[in-house]
C-alpha positions in Angstrom: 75.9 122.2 69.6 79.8 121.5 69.5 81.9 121.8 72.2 83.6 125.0 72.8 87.6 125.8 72.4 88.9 123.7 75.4 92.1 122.8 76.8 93.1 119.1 77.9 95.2 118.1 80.9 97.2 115.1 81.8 100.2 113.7 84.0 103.3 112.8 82.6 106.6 111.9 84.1 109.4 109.4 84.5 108.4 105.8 83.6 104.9 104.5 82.4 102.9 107.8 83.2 105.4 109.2 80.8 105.1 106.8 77.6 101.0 106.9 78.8 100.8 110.2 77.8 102.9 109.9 74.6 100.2 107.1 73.5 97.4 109.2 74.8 98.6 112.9 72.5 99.2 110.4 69.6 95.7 109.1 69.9 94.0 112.8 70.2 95.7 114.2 67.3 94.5 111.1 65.0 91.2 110.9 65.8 90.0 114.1 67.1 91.3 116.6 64.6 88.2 119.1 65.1 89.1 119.7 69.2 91.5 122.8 68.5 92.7 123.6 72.5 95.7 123.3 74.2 97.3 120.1 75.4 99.0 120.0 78.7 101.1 117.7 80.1 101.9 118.5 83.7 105.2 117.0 84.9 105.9 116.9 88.8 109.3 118.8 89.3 111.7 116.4 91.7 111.4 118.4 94.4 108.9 119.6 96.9 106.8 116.2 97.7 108.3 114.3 95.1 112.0 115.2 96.6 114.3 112.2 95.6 112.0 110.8 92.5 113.3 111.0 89.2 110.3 112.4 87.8 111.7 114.0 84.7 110.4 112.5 81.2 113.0 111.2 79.1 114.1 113.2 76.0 112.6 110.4 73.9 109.4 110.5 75.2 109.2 114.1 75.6 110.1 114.3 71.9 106.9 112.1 71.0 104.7 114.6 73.2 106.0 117.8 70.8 105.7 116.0 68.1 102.1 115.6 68.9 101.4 119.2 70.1 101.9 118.8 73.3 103.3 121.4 75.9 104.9 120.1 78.7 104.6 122.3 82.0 106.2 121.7 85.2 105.0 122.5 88.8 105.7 121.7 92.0 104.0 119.2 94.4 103.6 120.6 97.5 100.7 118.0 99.2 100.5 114.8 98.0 103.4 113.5 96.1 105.3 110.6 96.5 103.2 109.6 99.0 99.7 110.0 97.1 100.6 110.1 93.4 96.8 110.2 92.6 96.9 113.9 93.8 99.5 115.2 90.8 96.0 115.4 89.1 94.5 117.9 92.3 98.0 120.0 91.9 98.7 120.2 88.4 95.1 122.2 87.9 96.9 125.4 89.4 98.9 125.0 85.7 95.4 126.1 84.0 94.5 129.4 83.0 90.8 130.1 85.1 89.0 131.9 82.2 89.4 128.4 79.8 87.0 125.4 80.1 89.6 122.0 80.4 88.9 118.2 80.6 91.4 115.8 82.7 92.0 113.0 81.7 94.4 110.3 83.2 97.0 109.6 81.1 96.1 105.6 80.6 93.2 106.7 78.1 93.1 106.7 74.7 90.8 109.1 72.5 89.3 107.2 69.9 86.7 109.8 68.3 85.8 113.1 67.6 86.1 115.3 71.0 84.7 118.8 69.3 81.4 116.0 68.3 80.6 116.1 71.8 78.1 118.2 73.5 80.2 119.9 76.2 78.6 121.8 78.8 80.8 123.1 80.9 79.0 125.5 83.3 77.9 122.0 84.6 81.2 120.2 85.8 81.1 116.4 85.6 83.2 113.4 85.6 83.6 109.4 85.0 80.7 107.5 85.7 82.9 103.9 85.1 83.0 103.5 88.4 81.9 100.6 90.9 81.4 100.2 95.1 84.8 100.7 95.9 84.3 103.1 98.6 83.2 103.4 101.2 82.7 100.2 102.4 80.6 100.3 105.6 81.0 98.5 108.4 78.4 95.8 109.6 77.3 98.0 112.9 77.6 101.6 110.9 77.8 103.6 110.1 76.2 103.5 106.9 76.3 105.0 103.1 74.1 107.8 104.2 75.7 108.6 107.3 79.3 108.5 106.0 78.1 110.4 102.3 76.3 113.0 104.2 79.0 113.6 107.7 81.1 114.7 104.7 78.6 117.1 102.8 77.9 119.0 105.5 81.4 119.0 106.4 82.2 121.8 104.0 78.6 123.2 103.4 76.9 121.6 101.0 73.7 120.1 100.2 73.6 116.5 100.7 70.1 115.5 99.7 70.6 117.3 96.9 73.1 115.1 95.5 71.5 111.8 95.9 69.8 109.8 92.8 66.8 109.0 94.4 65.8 105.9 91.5 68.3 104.1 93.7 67.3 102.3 96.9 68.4 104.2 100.4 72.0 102.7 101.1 72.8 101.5 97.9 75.7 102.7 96.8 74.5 104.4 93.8 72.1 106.4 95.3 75.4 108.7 96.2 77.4 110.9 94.0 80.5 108.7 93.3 82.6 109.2 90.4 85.7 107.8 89.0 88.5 110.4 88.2 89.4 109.2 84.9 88.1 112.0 83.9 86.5 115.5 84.6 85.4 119.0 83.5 84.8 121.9 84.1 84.6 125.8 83.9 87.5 127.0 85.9 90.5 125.1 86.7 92.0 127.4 89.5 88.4 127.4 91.4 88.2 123.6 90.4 91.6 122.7 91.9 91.7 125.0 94.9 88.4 123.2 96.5 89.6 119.8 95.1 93.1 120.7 97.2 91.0 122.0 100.3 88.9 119.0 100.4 91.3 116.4 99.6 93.8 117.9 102.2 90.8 118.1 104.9 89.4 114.7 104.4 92.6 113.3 104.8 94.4 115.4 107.8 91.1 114.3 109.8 89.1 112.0 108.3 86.6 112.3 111.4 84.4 109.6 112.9 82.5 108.4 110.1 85.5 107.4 108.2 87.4 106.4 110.5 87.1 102.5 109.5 87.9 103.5 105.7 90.9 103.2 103.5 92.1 107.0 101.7 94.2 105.5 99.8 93.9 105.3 96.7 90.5 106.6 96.9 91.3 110.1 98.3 91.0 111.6 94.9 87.1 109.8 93.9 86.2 110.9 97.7 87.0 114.5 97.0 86.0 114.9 93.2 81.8 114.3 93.8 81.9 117.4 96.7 84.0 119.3 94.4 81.6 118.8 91.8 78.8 119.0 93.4 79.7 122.5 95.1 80.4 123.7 91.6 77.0 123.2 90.5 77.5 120.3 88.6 76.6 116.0 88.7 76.2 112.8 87.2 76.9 113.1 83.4 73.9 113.6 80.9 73.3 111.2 77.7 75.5 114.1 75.8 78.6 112.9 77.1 77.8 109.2 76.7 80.8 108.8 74.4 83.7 109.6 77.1 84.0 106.3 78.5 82.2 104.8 74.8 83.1 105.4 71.3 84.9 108.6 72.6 87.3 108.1 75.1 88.4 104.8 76.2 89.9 104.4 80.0 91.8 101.4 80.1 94.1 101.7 82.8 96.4 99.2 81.7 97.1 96.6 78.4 96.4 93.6 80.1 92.6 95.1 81.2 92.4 96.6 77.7 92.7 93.1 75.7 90.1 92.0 78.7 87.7 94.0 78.1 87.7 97.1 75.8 86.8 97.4 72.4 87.8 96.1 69.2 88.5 99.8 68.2 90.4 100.4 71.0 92.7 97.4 70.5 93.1 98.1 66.9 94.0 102.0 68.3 96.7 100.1 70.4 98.4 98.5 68.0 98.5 100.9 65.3 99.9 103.5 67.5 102.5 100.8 69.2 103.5 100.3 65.0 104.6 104.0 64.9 108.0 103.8 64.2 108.1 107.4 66.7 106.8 105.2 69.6 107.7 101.6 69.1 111.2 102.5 70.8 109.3 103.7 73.9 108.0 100.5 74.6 110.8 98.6 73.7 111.8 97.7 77.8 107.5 97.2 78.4 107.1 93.6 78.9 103.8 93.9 78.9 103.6 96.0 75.6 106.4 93.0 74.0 104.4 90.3 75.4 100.9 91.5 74.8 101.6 94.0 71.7 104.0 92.8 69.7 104.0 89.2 70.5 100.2 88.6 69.8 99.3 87.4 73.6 96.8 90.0 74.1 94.9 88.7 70.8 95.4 85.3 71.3 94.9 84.6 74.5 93.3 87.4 76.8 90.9 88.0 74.3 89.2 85.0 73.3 88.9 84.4 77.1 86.5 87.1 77.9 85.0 88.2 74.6 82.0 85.7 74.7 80.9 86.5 78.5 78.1 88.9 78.8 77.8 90.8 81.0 81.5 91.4 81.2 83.1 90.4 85.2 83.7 92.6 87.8 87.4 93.5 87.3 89.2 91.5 90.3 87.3 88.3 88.5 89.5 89.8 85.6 92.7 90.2 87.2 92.3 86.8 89.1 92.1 84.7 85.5 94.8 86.7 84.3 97.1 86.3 87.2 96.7 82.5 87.3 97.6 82.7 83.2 100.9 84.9 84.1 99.2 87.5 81.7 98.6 90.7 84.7 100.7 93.1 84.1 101.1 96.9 85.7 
């Protein structure tokens, strides 16, 4: 069955989020003319926990984004802001209306197929499972995956044991529910961003014994997003919505990772978007985008160095080789 009537949510502001998100409506109204929702682009007011941050999105950009159908909301950071940027996504849900299903998606993503195609269900929330063992890293004494998993599960009431994936050995990490918050779903946005803010907020104003030997940030956001699924009734993606993160959606956090290691559709995507004479001015100061766009180096070079390796490197392997070629960009 096709997905129901949805809306889509993502960050915009000042600087690359912005011109992100102008690439990202561009790429949803050409290849997913079916998905008939709303598209929101949430922009952080300069006030509040962004106070003294130009957040606003320049004219030209914000011109690209109407063009494309997108509406452009503001609100008003109250928790994380400059000092957790990762959390505009945790905020910017209170912009949703609560009887709509939505999808967030961060803003470095391009959509590459048909979104209505997919098999939504969204009584069952969900989220990216292109993810690897970036947190928590336990200590060599303890405590361990299960302990630290499981201190935080019971922290706010929920059923640990019921989370795990128990094909997976006992502390692996991918026995655990661990997500990357590329993207998510769900039913209700308000419901979905008030625990999201609660536990987020919690977890970080006292962390508590287990964690107290792990790093937040930037992983606040993928610590939250599993019990916040989890207590929603939802989990680990089903076959159905193999194509977010596949022939779908494409996550590819920046240009230099996406001539790495992303498909030839998404390249091709890239390019012919960055030839629109409506955005080519917006990445006219992007010297990644001149060097790696425009100038061929992403095709040239970054390409033919990873394309024959299978299975694909971890991604600081990645950023390593491309760092020693002067061809790592942010």
């Amino acid at each position: 069955m096709p997905a129901p009537e949805f809306n889509i949510l993502i960050i915009g502001q000042n600087g690359r989020l912005g011109v992100e998100a102008a690439l990202f409506a561009a790429s949803l109204r050409r290849n997913s003319p079916g998905w008939k929702g709303r598209l929101i682009v949430a922009e952080p007011e300069p006030k509040g926990a962004w106070q003294g941050v130009n957040t606003r999105i320049p004219d030209p950009v914000r011109d690209v984004l109407a063009a494309h159908g997108a509406e452009l909301l503001p609100f008003t950071a109250t928790h994380f802001g400059r000092d957790y940027p990762y959390g505009n996504k945790i905020e910017a849900l209170s912009l949703l209306p609560a009887d709509r299903p939505f999808m967030f998606f961060d803003s470095d993503t391009l959509i590459i197929g048909e979104l209505a195609a997919l098999a939504l269900d969204f009584s069952r929330p969900s989220a990216s499972m292109r993810r690897s063992a970036t947190w928590p890293e336990p200590p060599l004494y303890g405590p361990g995956y299960t302990q630290i998993w499981k201190s935080l599960y019971e922290r706010f009431g929920l059923d640990f044991a019921a989370s795990l994936d128990r094909s997976q050995p006992d502390e692996h990490w991918e026995r655990y529910l661990y997500f990357n918050a590329g993207w998510f779903l769900g039913a209700d946005a308000q419901e979905f961003g008030r625990r999201f803010a609660e536990y987020a907020l919690a977890i970080r104003d006292a962390p508590g014994d287990e964690l107290a030997c792990q790093s937040l940030d930037p992983w606040l956001d993928q610590i939250a997003l599993p019990l916040v699924i989890h207590a929603l009734g939802g989990g680990r993606p089903g076959a159905e919505l193999d194509g977010l993160d596949g022939d779908v959606s494409c996550h590819y956090r920046n240009l230099s990772l996406l001539y790495a290691r992303e498909s030839d559709a998404a390249v091709a995507l890239i390019e012919d978007l960055a030839a629109d004479p409506q955005i080519a001015p917006l990445l006219a100061g992007d010297e990644a985008a001149q060097r790696l766009i425009f100038g061929g180096e992403g095709r040239q070079h970054i390409r033919p160095m990873f394309q024959a390796e299978n299975p694909q490197p971890a991604e600081q392997a990645i950023r390593h080789r491309l760092r020693k070629q002067g061809l790592w960009f942010r």
